[in-house]
Rosetta silent file (secondary structure, phi, psi, omega in degrees, C-alpha in Angstrom):
SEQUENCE: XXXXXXXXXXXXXXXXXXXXXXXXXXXXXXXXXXXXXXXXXXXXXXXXXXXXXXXXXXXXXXXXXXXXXXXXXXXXXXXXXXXXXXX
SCORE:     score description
SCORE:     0.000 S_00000001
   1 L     0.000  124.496 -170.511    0.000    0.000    0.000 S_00000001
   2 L   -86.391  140.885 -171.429    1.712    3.001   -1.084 S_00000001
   3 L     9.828   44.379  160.481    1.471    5.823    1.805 S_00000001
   4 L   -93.488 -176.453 -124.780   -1.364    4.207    3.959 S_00000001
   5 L   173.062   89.328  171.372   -1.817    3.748    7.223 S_00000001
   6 L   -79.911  124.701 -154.653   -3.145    0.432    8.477 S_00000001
   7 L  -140.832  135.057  169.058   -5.489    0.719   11.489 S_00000001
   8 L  -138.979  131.029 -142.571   -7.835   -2.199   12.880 S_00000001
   9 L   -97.643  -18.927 -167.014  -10.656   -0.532   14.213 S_00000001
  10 L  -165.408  150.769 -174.826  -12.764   -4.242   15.859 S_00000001
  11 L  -120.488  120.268  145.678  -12.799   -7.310   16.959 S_00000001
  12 L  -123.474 -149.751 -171.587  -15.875   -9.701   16.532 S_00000001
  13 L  -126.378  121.353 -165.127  -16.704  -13.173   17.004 S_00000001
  14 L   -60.588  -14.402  179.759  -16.719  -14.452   13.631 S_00000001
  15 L  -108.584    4.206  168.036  -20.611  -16.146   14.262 S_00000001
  16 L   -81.669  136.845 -147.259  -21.475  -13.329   15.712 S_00000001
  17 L   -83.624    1.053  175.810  -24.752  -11.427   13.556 S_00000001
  18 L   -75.392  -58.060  168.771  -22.534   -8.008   13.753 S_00000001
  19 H   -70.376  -11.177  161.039  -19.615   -9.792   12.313 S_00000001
  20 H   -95.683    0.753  177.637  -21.948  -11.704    9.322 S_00000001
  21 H  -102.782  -24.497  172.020  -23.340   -8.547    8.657 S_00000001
  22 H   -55.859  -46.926 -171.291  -20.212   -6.711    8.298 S_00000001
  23 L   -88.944   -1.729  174.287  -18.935   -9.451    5.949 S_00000001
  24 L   -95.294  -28.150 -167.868  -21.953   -9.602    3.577 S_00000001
  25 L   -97.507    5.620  173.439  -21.489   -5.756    3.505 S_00000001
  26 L  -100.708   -6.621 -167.742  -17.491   -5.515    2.630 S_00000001
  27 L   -83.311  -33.300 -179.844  -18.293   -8.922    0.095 S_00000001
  28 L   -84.920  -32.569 -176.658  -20.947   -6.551   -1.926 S_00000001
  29 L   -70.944  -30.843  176.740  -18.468   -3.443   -1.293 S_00000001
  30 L   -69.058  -30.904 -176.256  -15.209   -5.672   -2.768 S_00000001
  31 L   -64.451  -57.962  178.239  -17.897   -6.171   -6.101 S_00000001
  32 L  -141.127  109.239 -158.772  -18.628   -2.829   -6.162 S_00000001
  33 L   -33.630  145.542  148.457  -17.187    0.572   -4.906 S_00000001
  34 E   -86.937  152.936 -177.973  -19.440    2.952   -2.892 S_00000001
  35 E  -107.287  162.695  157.170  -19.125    7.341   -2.802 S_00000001
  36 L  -142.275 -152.374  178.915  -20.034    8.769    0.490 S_00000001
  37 L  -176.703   83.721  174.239  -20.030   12.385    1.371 S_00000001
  38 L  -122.079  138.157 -162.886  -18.688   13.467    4.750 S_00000001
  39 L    71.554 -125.126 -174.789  -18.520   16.939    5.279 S_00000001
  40 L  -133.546   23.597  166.501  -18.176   18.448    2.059 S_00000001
  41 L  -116.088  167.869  175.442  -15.485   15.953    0.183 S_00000001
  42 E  -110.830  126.188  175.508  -16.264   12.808   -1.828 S_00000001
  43 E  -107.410  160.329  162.814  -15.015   10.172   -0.939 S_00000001
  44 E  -112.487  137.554 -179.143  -14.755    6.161   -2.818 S_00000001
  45 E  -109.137  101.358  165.829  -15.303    3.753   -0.672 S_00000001
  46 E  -135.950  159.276  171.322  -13.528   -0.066   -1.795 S_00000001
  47 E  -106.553  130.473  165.849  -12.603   -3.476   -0.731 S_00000001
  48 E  -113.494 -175.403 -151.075  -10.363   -5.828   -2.024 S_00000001
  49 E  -145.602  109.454 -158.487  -10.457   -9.126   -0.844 S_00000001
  50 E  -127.862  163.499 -177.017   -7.258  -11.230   -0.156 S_00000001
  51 E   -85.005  137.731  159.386   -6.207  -15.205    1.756 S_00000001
  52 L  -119.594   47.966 -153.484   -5.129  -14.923    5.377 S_00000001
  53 L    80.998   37.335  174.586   -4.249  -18.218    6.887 S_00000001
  54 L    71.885    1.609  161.860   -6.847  -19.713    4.524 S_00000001
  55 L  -124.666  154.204 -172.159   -9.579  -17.611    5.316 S_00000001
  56 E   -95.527  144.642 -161.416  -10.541  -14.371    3.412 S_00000001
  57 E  -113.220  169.573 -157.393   -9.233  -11.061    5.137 S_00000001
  58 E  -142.295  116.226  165.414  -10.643   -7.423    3.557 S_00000001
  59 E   -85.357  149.904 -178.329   -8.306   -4.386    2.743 S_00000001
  60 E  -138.075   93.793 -140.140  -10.747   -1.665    2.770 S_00000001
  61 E  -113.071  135.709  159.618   -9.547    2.183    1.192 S_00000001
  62 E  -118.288  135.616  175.861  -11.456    5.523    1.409 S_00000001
  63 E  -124.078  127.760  165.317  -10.046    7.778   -1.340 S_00000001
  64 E   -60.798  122.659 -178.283  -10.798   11.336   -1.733 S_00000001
  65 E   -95.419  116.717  155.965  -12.903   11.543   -5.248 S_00000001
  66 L  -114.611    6.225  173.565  -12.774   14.933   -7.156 S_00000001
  67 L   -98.654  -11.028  169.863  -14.100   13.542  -10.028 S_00000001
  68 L   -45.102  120.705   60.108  -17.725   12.483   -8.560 S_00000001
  69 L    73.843   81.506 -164.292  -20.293   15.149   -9.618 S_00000001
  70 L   -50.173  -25.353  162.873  -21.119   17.607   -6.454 S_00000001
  71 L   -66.307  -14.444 -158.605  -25.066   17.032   -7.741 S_00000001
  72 L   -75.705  136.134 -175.982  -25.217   13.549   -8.103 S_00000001
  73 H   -37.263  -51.910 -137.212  -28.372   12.871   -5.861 S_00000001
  74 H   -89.079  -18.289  172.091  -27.003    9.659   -4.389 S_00000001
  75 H   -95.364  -11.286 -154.373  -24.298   12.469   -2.513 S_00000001
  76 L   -87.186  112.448  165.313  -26.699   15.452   -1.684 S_00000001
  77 L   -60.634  164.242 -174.897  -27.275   16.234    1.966 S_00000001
  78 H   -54.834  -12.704 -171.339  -30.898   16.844    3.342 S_00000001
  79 H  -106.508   -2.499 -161.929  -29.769   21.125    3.271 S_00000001
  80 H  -117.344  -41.241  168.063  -28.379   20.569   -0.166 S_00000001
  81 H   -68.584  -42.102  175.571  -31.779   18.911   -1.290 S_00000001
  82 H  -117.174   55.319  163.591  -34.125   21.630    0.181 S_00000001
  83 H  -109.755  -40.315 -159.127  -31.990   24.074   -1.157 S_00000001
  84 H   -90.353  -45.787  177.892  -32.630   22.550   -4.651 S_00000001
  85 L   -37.949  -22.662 -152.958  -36.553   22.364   -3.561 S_00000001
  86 L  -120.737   21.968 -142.640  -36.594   25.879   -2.829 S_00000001
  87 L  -139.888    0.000    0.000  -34.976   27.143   -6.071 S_00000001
């Protein structure tokens, strides 16, 4: 990883429904990236998905996006939306 910063943020119990819900949601995020929007950057949100001792282990990167679209809906806070409402 070129100038990362590796941080493990939890521990679950792998049969635990916190930990099967986690891992159905980094299994759809490793398919396909997610945007998010905190604050006022964009970020991409991906997974890759690599062998650890024979089990699968999840790198997981948020990258600042400047090419995402400051309109696209799927980013627009609730003040950003009834700003466009009121317009």
């Amino acid at each position: 990883m070129k100038s990362g910063v590796g941080v493990g943020i939890a521990s679950f119990r792998s049969s635990s429904p916190e930990a099967k819900s986690l891992r159905n949601e980094l299994y759809a995020l490793a398919k396909k990236r997610q945007r998010a929007k905190i604050d006022e950057h964009t970020y991409e949100l991906r997974a890759r998905i690599f062998d650890s001792f024979g089990e699968d282990a999840f790198r997981v990167e948020l990258r600042r996006s400047n090419n995402w679209p400051e309109w696209h809906p799927k980013i627009r806070s609730d003040s950003d939306k009834e700003q466009a409402a009121n317009t």
